[in-house]
N, CA and C of each residue as an Amber inpcrd file, in Angstrom:
protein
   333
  -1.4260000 -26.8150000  20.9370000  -0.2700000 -26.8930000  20.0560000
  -0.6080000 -26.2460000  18.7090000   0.1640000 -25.3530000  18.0150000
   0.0430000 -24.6600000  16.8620000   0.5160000 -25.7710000  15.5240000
  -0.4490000 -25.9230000  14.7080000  -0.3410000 -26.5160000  13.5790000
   0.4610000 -25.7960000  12.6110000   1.7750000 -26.1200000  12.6710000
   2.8500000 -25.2160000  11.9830000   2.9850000 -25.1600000  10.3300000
   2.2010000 -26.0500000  10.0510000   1.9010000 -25.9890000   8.5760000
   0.4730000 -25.4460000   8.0790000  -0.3630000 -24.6160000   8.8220000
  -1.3030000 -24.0420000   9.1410000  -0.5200000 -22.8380000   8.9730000
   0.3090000 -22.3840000   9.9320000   0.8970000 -20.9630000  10.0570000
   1.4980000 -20.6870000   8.8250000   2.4760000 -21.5030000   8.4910000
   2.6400000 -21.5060000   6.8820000   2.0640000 -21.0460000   5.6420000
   1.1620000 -21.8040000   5.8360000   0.0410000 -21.2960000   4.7570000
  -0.4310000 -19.9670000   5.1710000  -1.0100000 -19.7260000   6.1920000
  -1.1980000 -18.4980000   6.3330000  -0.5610000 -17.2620000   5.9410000
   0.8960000 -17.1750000   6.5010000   1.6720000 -16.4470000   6.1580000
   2.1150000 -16.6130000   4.7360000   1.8800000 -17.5090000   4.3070000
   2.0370000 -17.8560000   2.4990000   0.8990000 -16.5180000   2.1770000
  -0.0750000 -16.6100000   2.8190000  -1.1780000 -16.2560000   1.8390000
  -1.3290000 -14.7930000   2.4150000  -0.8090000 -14.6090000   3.0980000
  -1.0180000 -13.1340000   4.1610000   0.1380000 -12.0620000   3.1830000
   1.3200000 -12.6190000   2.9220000   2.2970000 -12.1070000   2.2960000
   2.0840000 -11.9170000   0.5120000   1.2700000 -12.7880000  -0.1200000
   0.4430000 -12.4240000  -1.5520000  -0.4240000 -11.8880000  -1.3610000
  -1.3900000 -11.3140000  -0.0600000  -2.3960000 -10.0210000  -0.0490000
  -1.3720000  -8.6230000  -0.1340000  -0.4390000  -9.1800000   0.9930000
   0.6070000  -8.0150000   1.2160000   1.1870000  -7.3100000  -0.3730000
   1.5940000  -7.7970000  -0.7660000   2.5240000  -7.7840000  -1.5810000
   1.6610000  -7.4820000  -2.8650000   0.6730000  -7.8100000  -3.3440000
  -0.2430000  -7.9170000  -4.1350000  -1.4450000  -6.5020000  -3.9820000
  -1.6280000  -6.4860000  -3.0210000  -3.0980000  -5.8030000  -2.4620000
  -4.3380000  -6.7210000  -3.3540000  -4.4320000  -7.9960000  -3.9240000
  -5.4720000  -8.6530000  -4.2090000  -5.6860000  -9.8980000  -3.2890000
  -6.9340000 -10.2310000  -2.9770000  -7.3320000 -10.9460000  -2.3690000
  -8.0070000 -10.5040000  -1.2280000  -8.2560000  -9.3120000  -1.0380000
  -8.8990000  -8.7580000  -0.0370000  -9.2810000  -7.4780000   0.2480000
  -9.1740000  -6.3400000   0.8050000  -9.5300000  -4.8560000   1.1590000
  -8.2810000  -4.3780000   1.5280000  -8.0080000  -3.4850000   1.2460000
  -6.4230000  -2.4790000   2.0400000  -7.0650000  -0.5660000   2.1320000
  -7.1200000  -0.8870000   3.4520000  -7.3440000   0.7800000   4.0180000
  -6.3470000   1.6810000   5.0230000  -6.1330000   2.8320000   4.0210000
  -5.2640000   3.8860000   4.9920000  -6.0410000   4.6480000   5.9020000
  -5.7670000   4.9660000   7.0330000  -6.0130000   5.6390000   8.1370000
  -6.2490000   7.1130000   7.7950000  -7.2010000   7.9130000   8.4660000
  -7.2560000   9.6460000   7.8350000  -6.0720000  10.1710000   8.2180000
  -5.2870000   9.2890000   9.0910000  -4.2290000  10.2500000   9.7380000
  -2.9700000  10.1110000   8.4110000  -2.8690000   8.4170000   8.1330000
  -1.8730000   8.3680000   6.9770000  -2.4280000   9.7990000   5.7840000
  -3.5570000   9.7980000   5.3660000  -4.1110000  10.5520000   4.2920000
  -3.4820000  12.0790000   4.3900000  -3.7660000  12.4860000   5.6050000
  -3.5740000  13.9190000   5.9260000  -2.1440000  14.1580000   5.7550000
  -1.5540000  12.8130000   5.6010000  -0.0620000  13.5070000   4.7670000
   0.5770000  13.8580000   3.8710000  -0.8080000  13.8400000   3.0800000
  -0.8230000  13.5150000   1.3690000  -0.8320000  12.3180000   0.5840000
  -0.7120000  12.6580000  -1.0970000  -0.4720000  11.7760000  -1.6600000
   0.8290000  11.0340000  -1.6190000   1.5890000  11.5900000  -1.8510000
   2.9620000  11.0390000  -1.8080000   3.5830000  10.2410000  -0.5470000
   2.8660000  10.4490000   0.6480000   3.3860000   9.8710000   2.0830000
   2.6510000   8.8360000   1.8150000   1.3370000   8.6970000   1.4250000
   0.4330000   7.5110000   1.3020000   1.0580000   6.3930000   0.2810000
   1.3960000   6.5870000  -0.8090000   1.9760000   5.7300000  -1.6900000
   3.2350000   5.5850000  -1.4960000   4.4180000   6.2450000  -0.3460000
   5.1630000   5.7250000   0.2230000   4.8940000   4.4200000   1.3250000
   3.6820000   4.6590000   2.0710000   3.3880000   3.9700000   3.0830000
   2.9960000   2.5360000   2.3320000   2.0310000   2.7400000   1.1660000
   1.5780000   1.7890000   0.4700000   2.6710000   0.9210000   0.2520000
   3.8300000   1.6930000  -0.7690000   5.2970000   0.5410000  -1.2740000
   5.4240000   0.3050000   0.2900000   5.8460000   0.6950000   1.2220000
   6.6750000  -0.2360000   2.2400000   6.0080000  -1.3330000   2.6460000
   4.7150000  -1.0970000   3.0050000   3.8420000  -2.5860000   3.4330000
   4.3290000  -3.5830000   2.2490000   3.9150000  -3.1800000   0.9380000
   4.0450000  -4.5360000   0.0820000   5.5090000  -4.8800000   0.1320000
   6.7720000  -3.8140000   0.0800000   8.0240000  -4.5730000   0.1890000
   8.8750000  -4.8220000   1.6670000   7.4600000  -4.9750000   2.7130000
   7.8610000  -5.1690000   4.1540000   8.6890000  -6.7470000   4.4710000
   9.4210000  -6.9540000   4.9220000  10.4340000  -7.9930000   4.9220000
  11.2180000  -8.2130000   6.3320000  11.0070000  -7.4600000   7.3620000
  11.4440000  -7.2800000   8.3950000  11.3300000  -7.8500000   9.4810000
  10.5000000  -9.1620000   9.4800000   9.6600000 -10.0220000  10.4340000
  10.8660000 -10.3490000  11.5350000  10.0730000 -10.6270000  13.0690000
  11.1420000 -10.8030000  13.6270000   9.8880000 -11.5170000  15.2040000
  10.4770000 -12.0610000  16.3300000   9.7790000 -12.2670000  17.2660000
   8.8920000 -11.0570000  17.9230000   9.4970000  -9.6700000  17.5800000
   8.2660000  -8.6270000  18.2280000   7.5440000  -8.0380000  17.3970000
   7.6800000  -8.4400000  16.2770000   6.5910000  -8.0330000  15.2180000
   5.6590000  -9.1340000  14.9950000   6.1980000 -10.3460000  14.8650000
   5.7130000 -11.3030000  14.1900000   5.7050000 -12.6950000  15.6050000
   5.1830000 -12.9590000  16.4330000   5.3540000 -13.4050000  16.9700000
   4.5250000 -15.1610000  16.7460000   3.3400000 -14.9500000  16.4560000
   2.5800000 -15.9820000  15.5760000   3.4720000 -16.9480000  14.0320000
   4.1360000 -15.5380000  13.7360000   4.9040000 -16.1980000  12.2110000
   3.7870000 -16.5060000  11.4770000   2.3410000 -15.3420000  11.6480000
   1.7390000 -15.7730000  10.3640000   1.9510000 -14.3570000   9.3800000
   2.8280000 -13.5920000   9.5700000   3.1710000 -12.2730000   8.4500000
   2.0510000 -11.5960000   8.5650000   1.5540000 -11.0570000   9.6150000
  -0.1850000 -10.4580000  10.1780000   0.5730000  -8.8370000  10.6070000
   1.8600000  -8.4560000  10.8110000   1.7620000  -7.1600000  11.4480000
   3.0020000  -6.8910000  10.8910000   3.2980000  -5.4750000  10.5770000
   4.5340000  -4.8230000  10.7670000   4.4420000  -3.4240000  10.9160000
   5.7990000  -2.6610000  11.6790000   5.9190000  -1.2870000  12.0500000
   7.1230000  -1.0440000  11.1720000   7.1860000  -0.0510000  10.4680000
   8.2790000   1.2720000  10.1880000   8.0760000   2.4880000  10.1040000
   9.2940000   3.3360000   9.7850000   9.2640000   4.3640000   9.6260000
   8.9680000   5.1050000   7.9200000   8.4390000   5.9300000   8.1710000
   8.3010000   7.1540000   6.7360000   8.5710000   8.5460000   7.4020000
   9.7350000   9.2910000   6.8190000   9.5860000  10.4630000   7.2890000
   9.8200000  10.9340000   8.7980000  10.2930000   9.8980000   9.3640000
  10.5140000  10.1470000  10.8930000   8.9880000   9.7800000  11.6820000
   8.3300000   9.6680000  10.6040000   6.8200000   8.9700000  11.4710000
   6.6200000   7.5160000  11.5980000   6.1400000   6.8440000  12.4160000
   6.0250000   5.2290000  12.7610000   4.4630000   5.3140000  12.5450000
   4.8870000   3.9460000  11.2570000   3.7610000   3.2950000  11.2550000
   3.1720000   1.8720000  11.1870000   2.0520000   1.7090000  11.7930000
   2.2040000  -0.0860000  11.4510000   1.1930000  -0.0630000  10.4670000
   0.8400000  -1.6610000  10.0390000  -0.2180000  -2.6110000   8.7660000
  -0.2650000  -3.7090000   9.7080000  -1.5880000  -4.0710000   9.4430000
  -2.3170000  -5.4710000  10.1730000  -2.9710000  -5.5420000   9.1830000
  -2.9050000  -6.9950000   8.8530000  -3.9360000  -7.8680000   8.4540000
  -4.6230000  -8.6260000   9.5190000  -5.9110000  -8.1770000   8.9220000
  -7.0990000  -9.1370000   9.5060000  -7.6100000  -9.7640000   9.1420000
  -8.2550000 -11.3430000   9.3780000  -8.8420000 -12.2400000   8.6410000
 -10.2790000 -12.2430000   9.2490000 -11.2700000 -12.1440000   8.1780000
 -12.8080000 -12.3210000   8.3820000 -13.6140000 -13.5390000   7.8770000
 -14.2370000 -13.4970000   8.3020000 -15.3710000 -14.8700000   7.2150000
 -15.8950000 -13.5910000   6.1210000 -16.2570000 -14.6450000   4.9640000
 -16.6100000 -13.7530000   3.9790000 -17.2880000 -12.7830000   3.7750000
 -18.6000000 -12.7810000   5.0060000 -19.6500000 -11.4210000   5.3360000
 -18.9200000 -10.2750000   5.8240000 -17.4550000 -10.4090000   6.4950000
 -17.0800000  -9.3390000   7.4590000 -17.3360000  -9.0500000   8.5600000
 -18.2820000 -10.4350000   9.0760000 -19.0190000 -10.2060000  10.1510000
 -18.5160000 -10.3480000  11.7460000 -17.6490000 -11.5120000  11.3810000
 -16.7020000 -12.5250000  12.2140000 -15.0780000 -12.5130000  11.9680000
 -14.6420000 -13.2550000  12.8190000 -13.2260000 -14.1290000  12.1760000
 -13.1300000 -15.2350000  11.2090000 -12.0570000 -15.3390000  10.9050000
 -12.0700000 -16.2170000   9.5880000 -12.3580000 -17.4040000  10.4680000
 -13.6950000 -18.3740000  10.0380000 -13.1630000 -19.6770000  10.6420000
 -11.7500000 -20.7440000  10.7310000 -11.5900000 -20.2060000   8.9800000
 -10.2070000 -20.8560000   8.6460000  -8.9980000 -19.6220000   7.8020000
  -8.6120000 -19.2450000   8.8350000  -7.6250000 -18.1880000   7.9120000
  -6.5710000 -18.7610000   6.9430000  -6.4430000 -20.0620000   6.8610000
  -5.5780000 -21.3110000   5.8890000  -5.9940000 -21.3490000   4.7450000
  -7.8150000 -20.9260000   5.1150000  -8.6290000 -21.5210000   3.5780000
  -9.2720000 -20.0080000   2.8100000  -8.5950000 -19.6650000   1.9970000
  -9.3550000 -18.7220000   1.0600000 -10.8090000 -18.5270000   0.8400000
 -11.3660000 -19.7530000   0.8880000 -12.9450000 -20.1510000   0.4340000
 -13.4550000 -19.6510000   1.5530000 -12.7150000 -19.3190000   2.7820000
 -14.0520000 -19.1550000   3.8150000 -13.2120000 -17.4900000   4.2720000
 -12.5770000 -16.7960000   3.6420000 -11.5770000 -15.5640000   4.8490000
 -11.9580000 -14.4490000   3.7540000 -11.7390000 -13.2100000   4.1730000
 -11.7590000 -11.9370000   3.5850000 -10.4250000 -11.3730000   4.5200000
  -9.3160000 -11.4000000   3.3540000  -8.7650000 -10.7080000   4.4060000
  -8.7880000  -8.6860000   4.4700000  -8.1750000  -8.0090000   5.4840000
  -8.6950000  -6.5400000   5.6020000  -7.2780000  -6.2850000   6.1180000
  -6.2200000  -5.3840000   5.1090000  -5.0420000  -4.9880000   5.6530000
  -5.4780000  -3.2710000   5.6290000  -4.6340000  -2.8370000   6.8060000
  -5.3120000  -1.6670000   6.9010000  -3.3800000  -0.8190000   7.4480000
  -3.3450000   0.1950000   7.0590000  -2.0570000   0.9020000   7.3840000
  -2.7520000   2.0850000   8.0340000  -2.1210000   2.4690000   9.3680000
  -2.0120000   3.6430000  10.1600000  -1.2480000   3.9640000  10.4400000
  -0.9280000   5.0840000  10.9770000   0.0490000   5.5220000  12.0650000
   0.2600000   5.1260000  13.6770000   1.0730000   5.0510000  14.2210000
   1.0100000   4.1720000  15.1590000   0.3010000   4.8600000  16.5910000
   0.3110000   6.2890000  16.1600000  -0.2190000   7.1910000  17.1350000
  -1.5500000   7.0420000  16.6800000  -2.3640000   6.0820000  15.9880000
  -3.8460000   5.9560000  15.6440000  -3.9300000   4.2750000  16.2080000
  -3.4200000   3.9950000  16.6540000  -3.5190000   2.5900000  17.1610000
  -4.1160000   2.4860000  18.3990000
């Protein structure tokens, strides 16, 4: 059974990395890069003002994935949660003290 106030928090805290880019690492893909500057800092604003959650994006409801478009190109962002080395998974992706999170934007043809 999923601890739904667990998911909560998560997605509380998944959506202030999002939205923020603090609290963790955010990396574009060489493929996003090779489109320039300007496609990249398009790609950048849409992740942080991504809002689109739905059962095939978001199926967990912890705000961990989304796909759109730029330019007629599809792309998704995942967040990933680590333990603080980067080594592992977060033991507790709820608890800040123990997660690193790692949002990363590609193209979906790099997936």
């Amino acid at each position: 059974m999923v601890d739904e106030e667990k998911v909560q928090v998560i997605a509380r805290l998944n959506d202030a990395f999002r939205t923020t880019f603090r609290g963790g690492s955010v990396y574009v893909t060489a493929g996003i890069r090779a489109y320039g500057a300007a496609f990249e800092l398009a790609a950048l604003s849409a992740v942080r003002t991504f809002e689109t959650f739905n059962g095939d994006n978001d199926p967990y409801q912890e705000h961990d994935f989304g796909a759109f478009e730029i330019e007629g190109e599809k792309l998704f962002w995942k967040i990933d949660c680590y333990d603080l080395k980067l080594r592992h998974g977060s033991p507790n992706p709820a608890d800040q003290t123990v997660t690193r999170r790692v949002l990363t934007i590609m193209l979906a043809s790099e997936y």
